[in-house]
NUZA-134997 format. One record per residue (C-alpha): x, y, z. Coordinates in Angstrom, 1 decimal, always signed. Each point is the difference from the previous one (the first is absolute). Layout:
N
[node [X Y Z]] ...
***
This chain:
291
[node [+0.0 +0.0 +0.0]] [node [+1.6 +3.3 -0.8]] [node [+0.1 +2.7 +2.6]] [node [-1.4 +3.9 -0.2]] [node [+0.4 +1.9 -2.8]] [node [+3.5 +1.7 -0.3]] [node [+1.8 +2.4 -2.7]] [node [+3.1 -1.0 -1.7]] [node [+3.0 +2.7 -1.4]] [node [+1.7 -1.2 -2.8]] [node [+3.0 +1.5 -1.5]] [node [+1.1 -1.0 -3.4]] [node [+3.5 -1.0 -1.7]] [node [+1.3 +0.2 -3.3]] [node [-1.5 +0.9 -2.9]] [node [-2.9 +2.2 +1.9]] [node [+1.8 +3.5 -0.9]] [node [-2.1 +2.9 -1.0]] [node [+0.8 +3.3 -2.3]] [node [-1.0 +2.0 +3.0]] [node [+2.4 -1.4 +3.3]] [node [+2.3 +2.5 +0.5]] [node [-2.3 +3.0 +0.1]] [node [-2.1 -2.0 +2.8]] [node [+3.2 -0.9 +1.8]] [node [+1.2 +4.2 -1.0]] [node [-3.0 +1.3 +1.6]] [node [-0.1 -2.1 +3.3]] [node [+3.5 -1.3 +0.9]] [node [+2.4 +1.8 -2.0]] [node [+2.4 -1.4 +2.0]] [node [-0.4 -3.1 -0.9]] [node [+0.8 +1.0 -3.5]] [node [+3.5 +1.2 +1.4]] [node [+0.7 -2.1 +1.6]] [node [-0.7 -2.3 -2.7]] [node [+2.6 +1.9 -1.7]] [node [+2.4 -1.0 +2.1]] [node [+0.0 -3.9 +0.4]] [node [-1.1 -0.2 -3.9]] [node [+2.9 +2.0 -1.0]] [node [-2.8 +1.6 -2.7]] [node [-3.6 +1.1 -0.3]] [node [-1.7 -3.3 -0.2]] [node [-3.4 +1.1 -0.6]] [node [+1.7 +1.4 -3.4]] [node [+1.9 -3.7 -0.8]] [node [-3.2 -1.8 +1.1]] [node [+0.2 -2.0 -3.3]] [node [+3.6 -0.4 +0.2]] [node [+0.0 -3.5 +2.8]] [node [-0.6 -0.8 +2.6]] [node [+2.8 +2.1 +1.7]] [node [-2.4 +2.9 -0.7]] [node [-3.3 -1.0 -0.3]] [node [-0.4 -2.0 +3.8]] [node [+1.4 +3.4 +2.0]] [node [-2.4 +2.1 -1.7]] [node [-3.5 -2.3 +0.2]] [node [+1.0 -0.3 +3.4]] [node [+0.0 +3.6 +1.0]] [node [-3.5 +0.0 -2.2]] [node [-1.4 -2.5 +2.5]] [node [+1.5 +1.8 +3.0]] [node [-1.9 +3.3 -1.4]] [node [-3.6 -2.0 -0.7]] [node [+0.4 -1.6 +3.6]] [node [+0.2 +3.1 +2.0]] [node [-2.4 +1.6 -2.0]] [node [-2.4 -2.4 +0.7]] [node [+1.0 -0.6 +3.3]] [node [-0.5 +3.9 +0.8]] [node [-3.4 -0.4 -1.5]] [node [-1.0 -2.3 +2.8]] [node [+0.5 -3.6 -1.7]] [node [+0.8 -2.8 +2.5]] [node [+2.2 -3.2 -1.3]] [node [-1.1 -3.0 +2.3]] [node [+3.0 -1.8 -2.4]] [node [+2.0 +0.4 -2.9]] [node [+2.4 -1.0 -2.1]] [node [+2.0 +0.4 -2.8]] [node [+1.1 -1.3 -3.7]] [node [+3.4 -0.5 -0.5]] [node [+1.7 +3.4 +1.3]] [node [-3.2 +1.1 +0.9]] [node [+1.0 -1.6 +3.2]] [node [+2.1 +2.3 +1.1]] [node [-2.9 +2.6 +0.1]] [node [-2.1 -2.1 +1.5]] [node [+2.5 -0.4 +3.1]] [node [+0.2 +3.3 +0.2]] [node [-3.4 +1.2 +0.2]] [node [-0.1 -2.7 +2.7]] [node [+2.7 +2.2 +1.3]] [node [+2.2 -2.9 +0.3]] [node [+2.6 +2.1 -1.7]] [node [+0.2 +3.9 -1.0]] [node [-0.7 +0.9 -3.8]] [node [+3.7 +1.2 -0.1]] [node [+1.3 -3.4 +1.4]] [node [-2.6 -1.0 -2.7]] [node [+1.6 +2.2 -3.1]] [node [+3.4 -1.0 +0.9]] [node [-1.0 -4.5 -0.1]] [node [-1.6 +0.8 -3.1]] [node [+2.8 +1.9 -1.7]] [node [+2.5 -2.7 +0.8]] [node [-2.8 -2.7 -0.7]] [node [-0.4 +1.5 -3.6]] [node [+3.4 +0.3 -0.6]] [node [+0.9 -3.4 +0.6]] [node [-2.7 -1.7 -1.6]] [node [+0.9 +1.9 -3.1]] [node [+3.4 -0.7 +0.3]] [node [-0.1 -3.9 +0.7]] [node [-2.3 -0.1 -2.9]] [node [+2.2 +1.6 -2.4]] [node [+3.1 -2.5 +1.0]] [node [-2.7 -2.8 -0.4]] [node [-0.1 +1.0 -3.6]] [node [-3.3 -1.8 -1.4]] [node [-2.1 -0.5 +2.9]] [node [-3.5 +1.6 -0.4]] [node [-3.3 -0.1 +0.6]] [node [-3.0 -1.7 -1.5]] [node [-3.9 +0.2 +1.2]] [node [-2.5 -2.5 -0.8]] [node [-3.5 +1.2 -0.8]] [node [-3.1 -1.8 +0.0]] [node [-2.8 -2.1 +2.1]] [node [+1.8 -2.5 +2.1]] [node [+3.1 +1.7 -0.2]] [node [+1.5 -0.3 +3.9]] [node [-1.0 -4.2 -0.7]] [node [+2.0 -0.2 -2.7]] [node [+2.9 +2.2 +0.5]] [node [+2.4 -2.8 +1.1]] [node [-0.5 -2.3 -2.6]] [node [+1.0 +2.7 -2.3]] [node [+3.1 +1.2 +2.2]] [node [+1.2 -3.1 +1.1]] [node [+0.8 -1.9 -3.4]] [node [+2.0 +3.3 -1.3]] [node [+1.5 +0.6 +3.3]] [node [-1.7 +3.1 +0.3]] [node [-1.3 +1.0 +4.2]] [node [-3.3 +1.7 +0.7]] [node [+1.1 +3.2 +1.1]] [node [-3.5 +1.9 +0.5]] [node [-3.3 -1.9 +0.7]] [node [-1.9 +3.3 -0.6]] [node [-3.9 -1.6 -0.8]] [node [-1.7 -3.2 -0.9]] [node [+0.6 +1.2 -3.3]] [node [+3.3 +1.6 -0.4]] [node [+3.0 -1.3 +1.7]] [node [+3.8 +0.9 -1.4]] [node [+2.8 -2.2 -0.4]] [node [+3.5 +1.0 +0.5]] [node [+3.3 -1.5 -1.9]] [node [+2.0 -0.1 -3.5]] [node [-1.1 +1.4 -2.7]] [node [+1.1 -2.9 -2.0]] [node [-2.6 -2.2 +1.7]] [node [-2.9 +2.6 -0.6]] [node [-0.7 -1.1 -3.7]] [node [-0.4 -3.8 +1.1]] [node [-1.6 +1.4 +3.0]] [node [-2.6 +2.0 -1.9]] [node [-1.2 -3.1 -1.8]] [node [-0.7 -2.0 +2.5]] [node [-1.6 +2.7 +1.4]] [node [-2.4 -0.1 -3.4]] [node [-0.4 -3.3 +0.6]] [node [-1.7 +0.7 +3.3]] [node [-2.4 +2.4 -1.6]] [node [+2.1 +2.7 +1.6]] [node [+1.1 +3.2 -1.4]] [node [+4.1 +0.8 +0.5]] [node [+1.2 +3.6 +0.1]] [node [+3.9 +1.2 +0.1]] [node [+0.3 +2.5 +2.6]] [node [+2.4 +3.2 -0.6]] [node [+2.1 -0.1 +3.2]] [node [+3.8 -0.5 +0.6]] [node [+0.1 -3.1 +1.9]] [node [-1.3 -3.2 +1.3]] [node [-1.7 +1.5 +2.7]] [node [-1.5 -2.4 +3.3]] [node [+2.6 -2.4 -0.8]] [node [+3.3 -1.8 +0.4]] [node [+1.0 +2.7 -2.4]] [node [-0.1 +2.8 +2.4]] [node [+2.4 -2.2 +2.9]] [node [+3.2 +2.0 -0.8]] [node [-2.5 +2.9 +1.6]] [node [-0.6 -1.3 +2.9]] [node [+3.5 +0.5 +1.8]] [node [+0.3 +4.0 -0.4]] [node [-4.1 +0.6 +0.8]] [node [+0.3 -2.3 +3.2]] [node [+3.0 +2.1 +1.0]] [node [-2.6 +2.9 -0.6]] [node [-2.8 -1.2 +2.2]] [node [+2.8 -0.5 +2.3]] [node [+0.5 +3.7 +0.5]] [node [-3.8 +1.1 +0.8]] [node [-2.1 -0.3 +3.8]] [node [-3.2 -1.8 -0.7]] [node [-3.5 +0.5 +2.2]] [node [-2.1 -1.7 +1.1]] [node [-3.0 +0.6 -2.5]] [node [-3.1 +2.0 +0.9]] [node [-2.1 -1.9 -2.7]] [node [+0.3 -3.6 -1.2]] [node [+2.1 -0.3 -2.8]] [node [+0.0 -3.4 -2.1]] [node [+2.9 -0.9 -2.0]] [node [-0.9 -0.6 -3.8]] [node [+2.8 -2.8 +0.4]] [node [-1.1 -2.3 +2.8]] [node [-4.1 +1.6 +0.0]] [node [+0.5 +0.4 +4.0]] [node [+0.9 +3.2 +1.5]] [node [+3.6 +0.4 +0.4]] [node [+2.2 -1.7 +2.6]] [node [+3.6 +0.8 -1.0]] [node [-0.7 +3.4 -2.4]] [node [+3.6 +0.2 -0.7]] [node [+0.3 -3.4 -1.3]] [node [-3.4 -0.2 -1.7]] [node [+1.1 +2.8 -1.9]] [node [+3.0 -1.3 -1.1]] [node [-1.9 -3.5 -1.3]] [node [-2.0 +2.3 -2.1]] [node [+2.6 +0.6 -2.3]] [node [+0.5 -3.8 -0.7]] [node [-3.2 -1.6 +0.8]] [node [-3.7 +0.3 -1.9]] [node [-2.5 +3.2 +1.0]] [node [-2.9 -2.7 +0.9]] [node [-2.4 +3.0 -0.3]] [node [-3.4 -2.1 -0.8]] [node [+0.7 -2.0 +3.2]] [node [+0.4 +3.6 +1.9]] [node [-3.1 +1.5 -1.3]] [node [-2.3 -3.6 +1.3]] [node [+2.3 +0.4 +2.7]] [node [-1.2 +3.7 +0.9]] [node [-3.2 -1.0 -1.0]] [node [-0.3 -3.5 +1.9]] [node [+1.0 +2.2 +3.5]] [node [-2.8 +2.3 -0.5]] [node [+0.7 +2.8 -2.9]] [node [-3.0 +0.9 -1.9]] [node [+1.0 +3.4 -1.7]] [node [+3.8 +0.0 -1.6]] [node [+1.1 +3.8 -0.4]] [node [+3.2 +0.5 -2.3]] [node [+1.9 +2.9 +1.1]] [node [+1.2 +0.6 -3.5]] [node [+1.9 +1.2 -2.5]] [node [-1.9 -2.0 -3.0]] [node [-2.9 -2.5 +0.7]] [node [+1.9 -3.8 -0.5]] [node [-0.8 -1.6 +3.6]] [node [-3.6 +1.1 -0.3]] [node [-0.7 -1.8 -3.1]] [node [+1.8 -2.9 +0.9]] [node [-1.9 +0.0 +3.7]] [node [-2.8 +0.2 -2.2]] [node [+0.7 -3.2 -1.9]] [node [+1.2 -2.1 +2.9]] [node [-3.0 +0.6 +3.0]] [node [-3.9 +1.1 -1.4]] [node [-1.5 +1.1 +3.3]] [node [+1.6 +2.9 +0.5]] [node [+0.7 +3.9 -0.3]] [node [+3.5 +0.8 -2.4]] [node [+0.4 +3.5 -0.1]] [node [+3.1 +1.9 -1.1]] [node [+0.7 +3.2 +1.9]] [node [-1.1 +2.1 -3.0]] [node [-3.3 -1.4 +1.0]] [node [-0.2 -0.5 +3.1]] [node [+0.3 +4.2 +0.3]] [node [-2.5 +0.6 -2.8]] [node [-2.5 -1.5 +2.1]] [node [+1.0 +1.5 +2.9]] [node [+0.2 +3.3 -1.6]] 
***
């Protein structure tokens, strides 16, 4: 039996960047912007498109912007969680960290990942589209020696590995009745691609005081709320975002309305493919209909 109705915050990862971030973040938290600056080495918001290096700092300070803007208009998270780097916001609206602490683990995060990937050479990424889709996505990875990397919905999960196996990969995926999509990133990402990361970024978390957290905050890799955040964080970068199991998770323990603090509107449509009984809103809308 679930229990009473609760909200879940969602913050989104890659891929969920907007034209529009850095005059949010400009108007609100400018100094998040220089100070973005600093650990970046460059604007990201301007290099969004340019890797991950870029394009992770600068959603990130979006999310921090939508979060307190929502939070100052009297929203109340009973959980939440985040995709992928959307994590690292999520800890810190549970005030488990500061969003400076935040900035800087993202910086280095992006960095990394973008570097490893380019030493890897071919890895990449592939998503699978298509009813059944989460069923199937082994049978398709395993025989190409391809990993599940993201387990977004029941119908789109993507694969991580070679890009030499993504041709062979893609057929079998036909043969499945599933549709197969090469993704424009730089690495292999959610997989034993990323391990050369893992060193420098737990060095990282090393260096920053966690809370205790003020809200529950589940981990998108385990779908429990974090135990050891500095070592969950660091498995993200080499093990799969199981983000369907997270969102029956939420929704299992009692969440009936799903707000995504933004930038873009990914986690709501894929909420909205993965549980049926329940409120998805993005932030955009959320203050619409509270305007």
């Amino acid at each position: 039996m679930r229990s009473v109705s609760k909200t879940a915050v969602l913050f989104p990862g890659q891929g969920s960047q907007t034209p529009d971030m850095r005059d949010a973040v400009a108007a609100r938290r400018p100094d998040l912007i220089e100070r973005a600056l600093e650990v970046v080495g460059d604007d990201p918001f301007l290099r969004v498109e340019d890797g991950t290096r870029f394009a992770q700092p600068a959603i990130y300070c979006a999310s921090i912007v939508a979060w307190e803007r929502l939070r100052d208009s009297g929203l109340r998270a009973d959980v939440v969680a985040g995709h992928s780097l959307g994590e690292v916001a999520a800890l810190v609206a549970a005030e488990v960290i500061s969003a400076e602490d935040g900035l800087t683990l993202v910086a280095t995060r992006g960095r990394l990942m973008q570097e490893s990937g380019e030493r890897a050479g071919d890895g990449s990424m592939l998503a699978l589209l298509g009813t059944g889709a989460a069923e199937r996505a082994a049978q398709v990875a395993e025989p190409h020696g391809l990993t599940v990397a993201n387990d977004n919905a029941p119908n789109q999960v993507v694969l991580s590995g070679g890009r030499a196996a993504f041709g062979a990969a893609t057929a079998t995926a036909k043969g499945l009745g599933l549709r197969a999509v090469p993704l424009p990133v730089t690495g292999a990402f959610h997989s034993p691609y990323m391990a050369e990361a893992v060193p420098e970024f737990t060095a990282a978390l090393a260096q920053i005081e966690f809370a205790q957290p003020t809200t529950a905050v589940v981990s998108s890799v385990t779908t429990q709320p974090f135990d050891d955040v500095a070592a969950r964080l660091a498995d993200a970068l080499t093990m799969p975002v199981r983000w369907r199991e997270t969102i029956v998770a939420l929704h299992d323990g009692g969440a009936s309305r799903f707000v995504e603090t933004g930038p873009g509107k990914v986690l709501t449509g894929l909420v909205r493919r993965t549980v049926t009984d329940v409120e998805a809103l993005t932030a955009e809308q959320l203050e619409a209909a509270n305007a």
